[in-house]
DSSP file (Angstrom, degrees, kcal/mol; ACC not computed):
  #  RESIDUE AA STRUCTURE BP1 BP2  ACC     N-H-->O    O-->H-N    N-H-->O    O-->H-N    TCO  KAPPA ALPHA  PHI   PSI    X-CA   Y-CA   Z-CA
    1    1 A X              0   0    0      0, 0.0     2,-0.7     0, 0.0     5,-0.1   0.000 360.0 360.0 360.0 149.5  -31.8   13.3    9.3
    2    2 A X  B >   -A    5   0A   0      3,-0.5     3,-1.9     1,-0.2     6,-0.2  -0.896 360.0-141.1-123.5 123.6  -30.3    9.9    7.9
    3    3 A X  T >  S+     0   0    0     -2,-0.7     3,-1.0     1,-0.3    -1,-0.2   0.890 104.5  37.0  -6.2 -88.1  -31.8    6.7    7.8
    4    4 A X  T 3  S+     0   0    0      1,-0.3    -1,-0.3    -3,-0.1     6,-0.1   0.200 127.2  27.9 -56.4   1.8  -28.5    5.3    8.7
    5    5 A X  B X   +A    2   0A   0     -3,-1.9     3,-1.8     5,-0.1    -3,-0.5  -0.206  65.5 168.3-173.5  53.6  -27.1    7.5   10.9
    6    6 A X  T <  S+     0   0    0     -3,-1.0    -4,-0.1     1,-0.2    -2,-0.1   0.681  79.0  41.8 -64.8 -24.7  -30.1    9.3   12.8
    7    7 A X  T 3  S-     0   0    0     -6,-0.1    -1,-0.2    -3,-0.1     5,-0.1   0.011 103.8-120.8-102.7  23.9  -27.8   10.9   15.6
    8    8 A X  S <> S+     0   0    0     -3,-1.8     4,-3.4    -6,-0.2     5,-0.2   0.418  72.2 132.5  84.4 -24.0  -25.2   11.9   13.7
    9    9 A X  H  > S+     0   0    0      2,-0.2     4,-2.4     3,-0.2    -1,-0.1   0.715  70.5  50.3 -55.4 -31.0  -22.8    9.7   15.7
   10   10 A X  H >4 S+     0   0    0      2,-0.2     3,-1.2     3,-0.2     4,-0.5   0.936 117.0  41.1 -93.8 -81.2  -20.9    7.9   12.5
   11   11 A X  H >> S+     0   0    0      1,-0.3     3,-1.9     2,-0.2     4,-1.3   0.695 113.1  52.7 -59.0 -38.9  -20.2   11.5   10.6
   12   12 A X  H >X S+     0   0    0     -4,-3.4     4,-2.9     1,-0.3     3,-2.5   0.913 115.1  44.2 -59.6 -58.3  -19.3   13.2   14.0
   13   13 A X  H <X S+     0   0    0     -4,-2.4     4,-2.2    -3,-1.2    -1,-0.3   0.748 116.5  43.7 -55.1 -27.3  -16.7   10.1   14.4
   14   14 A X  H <> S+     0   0    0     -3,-1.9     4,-1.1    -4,-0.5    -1,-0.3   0.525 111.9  54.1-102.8  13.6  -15.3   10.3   10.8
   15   15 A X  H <X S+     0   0    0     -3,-2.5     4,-2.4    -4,-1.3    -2,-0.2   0.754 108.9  50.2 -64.8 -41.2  -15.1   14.2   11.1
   16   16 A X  H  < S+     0   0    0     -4,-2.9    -2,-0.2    -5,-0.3    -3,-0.1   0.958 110.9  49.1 -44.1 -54.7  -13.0   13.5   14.2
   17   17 A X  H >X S+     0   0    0     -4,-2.2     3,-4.2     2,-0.2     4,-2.2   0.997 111.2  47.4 -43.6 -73.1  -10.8   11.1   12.2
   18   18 A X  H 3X S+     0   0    0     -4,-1.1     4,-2.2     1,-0.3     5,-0.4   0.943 113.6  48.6 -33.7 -57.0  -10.2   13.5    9.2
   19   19 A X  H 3< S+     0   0    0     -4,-2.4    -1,-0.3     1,-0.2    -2,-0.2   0.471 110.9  53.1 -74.7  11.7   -9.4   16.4   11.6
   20   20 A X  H <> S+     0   0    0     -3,-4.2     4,-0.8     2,-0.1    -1,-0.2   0.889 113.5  40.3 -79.2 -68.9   -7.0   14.1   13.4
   21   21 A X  H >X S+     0   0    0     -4,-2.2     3,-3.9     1,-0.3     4,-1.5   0.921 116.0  49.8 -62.3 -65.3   -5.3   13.2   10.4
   22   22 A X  H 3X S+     0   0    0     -4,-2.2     4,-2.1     1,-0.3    -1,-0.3   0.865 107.9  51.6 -61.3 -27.2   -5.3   16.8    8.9
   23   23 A X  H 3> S+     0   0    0     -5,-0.4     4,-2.9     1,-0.2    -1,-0.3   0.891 113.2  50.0 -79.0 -11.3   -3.9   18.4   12.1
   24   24 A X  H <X S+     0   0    0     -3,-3.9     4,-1.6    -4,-0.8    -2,-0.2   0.981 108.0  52.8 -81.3 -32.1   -1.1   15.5   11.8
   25   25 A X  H  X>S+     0   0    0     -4,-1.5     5,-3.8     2,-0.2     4,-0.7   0.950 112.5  43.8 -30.8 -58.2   -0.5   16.4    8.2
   26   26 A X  H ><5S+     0   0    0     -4,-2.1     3,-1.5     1,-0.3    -1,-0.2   0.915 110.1  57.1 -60.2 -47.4    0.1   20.0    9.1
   27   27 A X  H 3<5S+     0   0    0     -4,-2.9    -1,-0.3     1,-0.4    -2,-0.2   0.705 111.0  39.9 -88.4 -12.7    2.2   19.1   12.0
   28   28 A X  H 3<5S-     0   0    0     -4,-1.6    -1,-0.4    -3,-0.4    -2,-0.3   0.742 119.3-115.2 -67.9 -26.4    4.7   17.1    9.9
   29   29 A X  T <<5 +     0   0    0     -3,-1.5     2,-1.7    -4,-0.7    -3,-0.2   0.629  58.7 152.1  19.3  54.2    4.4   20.0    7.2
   30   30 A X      < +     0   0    0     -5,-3.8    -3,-0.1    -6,-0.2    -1,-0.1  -0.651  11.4 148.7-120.1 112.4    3.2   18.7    4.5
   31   31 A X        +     0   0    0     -2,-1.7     2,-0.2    -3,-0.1    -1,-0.2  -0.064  50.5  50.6-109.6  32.5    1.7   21.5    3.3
   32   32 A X  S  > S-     0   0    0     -3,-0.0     4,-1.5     0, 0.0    70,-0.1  -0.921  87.3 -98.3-157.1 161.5    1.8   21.2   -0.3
   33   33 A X  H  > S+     0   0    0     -2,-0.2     4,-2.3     2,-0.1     5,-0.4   0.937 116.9  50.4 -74.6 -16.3    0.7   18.4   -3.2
   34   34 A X  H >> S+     0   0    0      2,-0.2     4,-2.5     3,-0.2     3,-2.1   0.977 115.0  43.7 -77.3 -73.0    4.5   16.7   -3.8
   35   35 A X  H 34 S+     0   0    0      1,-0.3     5,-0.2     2,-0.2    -2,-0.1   0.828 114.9  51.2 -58.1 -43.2    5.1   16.1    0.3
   36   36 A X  H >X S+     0   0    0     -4,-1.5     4,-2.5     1,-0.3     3,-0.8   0.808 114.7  42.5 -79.9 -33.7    1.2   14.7    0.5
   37   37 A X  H <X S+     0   0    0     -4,-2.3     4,-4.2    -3,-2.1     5,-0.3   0.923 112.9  53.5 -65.8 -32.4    2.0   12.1   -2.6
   38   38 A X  H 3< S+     0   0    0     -4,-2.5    -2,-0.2    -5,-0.4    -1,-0.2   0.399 107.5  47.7 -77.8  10.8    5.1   11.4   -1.0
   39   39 A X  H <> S+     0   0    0     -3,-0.8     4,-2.3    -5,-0.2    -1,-0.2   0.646 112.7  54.4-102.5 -50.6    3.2   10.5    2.6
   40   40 A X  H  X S+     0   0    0     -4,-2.5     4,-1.7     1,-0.2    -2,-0.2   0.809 105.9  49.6 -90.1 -16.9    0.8    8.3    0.5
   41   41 A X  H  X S+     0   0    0     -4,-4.2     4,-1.6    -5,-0.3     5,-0.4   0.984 115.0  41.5 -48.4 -54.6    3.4    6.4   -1.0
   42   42 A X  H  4 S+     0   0    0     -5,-0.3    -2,-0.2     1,-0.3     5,-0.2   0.894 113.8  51.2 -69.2 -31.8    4.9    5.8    2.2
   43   43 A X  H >X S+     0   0    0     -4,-2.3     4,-2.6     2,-0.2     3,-1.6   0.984 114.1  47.5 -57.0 -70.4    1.5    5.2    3.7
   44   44 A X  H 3X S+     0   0    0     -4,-1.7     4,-1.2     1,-0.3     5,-0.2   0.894 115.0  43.8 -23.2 -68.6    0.9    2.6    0.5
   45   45 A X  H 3< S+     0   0    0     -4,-1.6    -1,-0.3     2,-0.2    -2,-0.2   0.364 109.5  60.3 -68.5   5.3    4.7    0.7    1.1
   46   46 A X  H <> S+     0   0    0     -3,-1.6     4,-1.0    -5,-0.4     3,-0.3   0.813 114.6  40.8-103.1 -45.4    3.8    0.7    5.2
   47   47 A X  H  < S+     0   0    0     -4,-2.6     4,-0.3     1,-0.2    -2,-0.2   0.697 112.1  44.2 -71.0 -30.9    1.0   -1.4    4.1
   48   48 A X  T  X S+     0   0    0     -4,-1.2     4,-0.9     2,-0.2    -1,-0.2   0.254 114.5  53.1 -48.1 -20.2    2.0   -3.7    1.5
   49   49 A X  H  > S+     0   0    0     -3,-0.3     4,-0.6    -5,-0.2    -2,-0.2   0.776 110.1  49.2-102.7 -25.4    5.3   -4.4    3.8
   50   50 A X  H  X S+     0   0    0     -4,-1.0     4,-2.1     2,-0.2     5,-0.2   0.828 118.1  46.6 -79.5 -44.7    2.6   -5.3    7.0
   51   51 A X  H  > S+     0   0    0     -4,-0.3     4,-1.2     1,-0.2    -2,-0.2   0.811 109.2  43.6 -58.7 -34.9    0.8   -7.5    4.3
   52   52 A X  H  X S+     0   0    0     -4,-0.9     4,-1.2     2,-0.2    -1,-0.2   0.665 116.7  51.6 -94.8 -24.4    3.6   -9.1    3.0
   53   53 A X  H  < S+     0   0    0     -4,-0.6     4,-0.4     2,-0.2    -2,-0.2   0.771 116.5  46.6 -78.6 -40.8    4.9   -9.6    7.6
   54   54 A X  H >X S+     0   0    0     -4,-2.1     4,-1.8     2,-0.2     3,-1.1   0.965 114.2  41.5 -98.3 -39.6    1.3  -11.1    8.2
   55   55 A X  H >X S+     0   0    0     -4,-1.2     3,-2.1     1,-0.2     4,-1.7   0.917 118.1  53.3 -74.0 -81.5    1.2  -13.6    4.9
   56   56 A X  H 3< S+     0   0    0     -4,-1.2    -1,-0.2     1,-0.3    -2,-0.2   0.452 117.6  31.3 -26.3 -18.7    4.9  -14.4    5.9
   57   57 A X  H <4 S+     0   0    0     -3,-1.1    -1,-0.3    -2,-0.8    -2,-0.2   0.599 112.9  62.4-119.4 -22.1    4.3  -15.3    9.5
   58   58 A X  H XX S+     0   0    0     -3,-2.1     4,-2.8    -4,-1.8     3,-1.1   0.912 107.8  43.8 -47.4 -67.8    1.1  -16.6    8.8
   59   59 A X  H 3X S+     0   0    0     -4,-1.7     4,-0.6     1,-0.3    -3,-0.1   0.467 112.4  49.8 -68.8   5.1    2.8  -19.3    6.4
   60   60 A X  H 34 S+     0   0    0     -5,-0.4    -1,-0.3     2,-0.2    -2,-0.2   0.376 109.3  50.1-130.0   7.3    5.4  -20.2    8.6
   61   61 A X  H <> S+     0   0    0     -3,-1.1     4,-5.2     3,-0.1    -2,-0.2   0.783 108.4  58.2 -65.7 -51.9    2.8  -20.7   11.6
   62   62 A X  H  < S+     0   0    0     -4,-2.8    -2,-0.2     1,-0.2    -3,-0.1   0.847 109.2  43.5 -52.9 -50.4    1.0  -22.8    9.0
   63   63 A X  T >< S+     0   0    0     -4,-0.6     3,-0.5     2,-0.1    -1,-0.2   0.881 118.3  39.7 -44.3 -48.4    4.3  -25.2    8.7
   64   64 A X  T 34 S+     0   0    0      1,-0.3     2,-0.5     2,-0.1    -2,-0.2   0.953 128.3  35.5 -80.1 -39.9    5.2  -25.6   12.4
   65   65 A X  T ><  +     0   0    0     -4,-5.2     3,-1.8     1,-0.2    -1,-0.3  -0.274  65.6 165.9-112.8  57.8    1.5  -25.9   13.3
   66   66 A X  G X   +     0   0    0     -3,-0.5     3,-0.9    -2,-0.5     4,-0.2   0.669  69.5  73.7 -22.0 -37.6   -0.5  -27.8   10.6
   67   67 A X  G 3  S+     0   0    0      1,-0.2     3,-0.3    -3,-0.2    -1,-0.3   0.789  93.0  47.3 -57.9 -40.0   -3.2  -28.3   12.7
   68   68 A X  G <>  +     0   0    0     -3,-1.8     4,-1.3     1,-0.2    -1,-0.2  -0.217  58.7 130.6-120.9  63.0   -4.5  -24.7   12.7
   69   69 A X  H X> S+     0   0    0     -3,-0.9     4,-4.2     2,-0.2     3,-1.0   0.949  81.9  53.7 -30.9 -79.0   -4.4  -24.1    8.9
   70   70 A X  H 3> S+     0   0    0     -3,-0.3     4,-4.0     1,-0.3    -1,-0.2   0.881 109.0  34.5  -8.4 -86.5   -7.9  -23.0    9.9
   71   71 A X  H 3> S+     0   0    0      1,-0.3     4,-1.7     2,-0.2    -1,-0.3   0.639 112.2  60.3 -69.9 -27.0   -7.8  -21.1   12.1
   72   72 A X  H <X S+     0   0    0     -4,-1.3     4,-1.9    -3,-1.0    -1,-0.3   0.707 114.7  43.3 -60.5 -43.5   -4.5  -19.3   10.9
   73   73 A X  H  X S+     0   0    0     -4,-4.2     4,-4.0     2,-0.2    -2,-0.2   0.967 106.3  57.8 -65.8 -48.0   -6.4  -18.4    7.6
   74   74 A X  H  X S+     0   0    0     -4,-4.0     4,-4.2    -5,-0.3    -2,-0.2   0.992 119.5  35.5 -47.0 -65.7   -9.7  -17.4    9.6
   75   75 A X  H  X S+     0   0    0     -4,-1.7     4,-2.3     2,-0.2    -1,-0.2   0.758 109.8  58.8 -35.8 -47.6   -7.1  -14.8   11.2
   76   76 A X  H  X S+     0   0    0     -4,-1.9     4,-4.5     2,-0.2    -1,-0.2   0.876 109.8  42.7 -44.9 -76.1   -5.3  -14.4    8.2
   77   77 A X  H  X S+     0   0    0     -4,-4.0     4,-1.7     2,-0.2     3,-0.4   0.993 114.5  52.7 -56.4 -74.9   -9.1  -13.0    6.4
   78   78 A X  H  X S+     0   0    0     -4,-4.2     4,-2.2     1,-0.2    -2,-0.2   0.901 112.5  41.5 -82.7 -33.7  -10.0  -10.8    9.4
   79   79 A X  H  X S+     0   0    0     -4,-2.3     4,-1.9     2,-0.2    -1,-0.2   0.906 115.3  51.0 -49.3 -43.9   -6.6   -8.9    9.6
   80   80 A X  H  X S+     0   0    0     -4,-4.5     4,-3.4    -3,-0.4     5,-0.2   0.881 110.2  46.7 -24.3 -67.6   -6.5   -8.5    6.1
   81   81 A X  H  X>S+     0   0    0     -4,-1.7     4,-2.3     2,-0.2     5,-0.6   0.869 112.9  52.2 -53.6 -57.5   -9.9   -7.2    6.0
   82   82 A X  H  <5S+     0   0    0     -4,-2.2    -1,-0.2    -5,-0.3    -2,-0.2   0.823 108.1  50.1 -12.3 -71.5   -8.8   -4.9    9.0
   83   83 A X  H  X5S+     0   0    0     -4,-1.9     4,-1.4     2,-0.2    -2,-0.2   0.997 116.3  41.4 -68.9 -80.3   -5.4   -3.4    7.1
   84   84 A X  H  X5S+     0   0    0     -4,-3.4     4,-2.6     1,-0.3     5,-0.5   0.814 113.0  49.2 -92.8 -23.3   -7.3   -2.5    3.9
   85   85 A X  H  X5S+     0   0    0     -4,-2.3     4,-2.0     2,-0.2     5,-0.5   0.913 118.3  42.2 -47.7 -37.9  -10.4   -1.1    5.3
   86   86 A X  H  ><S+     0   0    0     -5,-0.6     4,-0.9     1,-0.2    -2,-0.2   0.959 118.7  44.3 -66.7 -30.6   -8.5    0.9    7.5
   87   87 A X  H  X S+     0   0    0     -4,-1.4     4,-1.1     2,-0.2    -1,-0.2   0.739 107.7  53.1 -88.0 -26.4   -6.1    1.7    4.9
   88   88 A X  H  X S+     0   0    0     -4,-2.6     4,-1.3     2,-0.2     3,-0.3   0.921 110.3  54.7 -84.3 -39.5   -8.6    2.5    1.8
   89   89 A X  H  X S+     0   0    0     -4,-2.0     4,-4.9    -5,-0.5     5,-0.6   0.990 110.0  50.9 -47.7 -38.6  -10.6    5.4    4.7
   90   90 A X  H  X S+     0   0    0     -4,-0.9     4,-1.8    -5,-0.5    -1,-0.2   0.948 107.2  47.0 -62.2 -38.2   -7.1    6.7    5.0
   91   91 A X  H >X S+     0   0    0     -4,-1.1     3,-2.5    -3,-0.3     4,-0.9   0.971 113.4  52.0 -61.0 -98.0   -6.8    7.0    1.2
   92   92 A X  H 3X S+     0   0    0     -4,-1.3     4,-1.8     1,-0.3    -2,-0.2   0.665 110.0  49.7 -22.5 -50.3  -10.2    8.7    1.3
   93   93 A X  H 3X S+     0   0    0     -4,-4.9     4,-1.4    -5,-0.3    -1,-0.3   0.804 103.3  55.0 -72.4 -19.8   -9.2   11.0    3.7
   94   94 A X  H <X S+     0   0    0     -3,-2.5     4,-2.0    -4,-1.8    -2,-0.2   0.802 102.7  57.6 -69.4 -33.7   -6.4   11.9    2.2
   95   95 A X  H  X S+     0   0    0     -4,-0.9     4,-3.7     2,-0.2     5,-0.2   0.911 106.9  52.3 -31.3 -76.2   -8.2   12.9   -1.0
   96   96 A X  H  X S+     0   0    0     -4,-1.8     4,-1.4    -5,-0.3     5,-0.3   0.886 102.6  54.1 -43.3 -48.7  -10.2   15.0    0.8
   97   97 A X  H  X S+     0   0    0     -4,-1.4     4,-2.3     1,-0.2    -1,-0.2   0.913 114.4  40.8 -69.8 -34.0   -7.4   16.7    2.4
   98   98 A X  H  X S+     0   0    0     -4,-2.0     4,-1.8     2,-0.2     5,-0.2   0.953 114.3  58.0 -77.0 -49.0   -5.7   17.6   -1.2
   99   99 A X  H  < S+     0   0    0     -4,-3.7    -2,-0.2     1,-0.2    -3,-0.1   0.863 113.9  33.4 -29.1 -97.3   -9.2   18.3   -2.4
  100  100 A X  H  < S+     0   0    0     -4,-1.4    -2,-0.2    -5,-0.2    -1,-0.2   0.794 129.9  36.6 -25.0 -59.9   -9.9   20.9    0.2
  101  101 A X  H  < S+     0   0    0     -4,-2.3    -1,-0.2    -5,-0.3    -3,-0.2   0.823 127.5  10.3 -68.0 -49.7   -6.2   22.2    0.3
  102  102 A X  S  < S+     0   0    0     -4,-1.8    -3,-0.1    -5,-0.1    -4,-0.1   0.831  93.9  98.1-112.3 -68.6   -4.4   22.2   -3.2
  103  103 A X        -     0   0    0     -5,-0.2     2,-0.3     1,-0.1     0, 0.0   0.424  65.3-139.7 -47.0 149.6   -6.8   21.5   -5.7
  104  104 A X              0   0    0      1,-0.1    -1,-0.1     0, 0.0    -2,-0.1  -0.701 360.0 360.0 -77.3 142.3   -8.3   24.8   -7.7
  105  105 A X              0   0    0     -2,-0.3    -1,-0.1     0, 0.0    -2,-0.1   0.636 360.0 360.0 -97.2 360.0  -11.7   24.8   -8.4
C-alpha cells in the first residue's frame, strides 16, 4: 500500500490513460519504432503550434485590453502549465509504449 495513493485510485486512472492511448496507437497502426517517432513529432509540433496560438492571442488581447495584462498573464501561466503537463505524461507514456513494444531487452 502507498502512502500517497492508499486505494489505488491514481495508478488505476493512469493505467486507464496508457491503455487508452496504446489501444489508439494500435488503431492508427503504428506498430513499429519509425511511425511511433513520427506520432511524437507530430504530437511535439501540435504543441509548440498551440503554444505559439495561446502567446499570440494572448498578446493581442494584451493590446486591445490593457487593462487585463493581469489577468491575461494569470491565464496565460495556468494554460501553459496545463499544455505541458499534459503533454510531458503523454511523452511518458509514449516511452512506455516503445519500451514495452520495440525495445529488446
Amino acid at each position: 500500500m502507498k502512502l500517497n495513493d492508499p486505494f489505488g485510485r491514481v495508478s488505476r486512472r493512469e493505467q486507464h490513460r496508457y491503455k487508452t492511448l496504446e489501444q489508439r496507437l494500435r488503431d492508427e497502426s503504428i506498430l513499429d519504432a519509425g511511425s511511433l517517432q513520427r506520432f511524437t513529432r507530430r504530437a511535439t509540433a501540435t504543441v509548440l503550434k498551440l503554444t505559439a496560438a495561446i502567446l499570440a492571442l494572448s498578446a493581442t488581447l494584451a493590446l486591445v485590453f490593457p487593462g487585463l495584462r493581469s489577468l491575461l498573464l494569470l491565464l496565460d501561466i495556468l494554460l501553459l502549465l496545463w499544455l505541458s503537463a499534459g503533454y510531458l505524461q503523454t511523452r511518458l507514456y509514449l516511452k512506455r509504449y516503445r519500451r514495452e513494444n520495440f525495445d529488446d531487452y
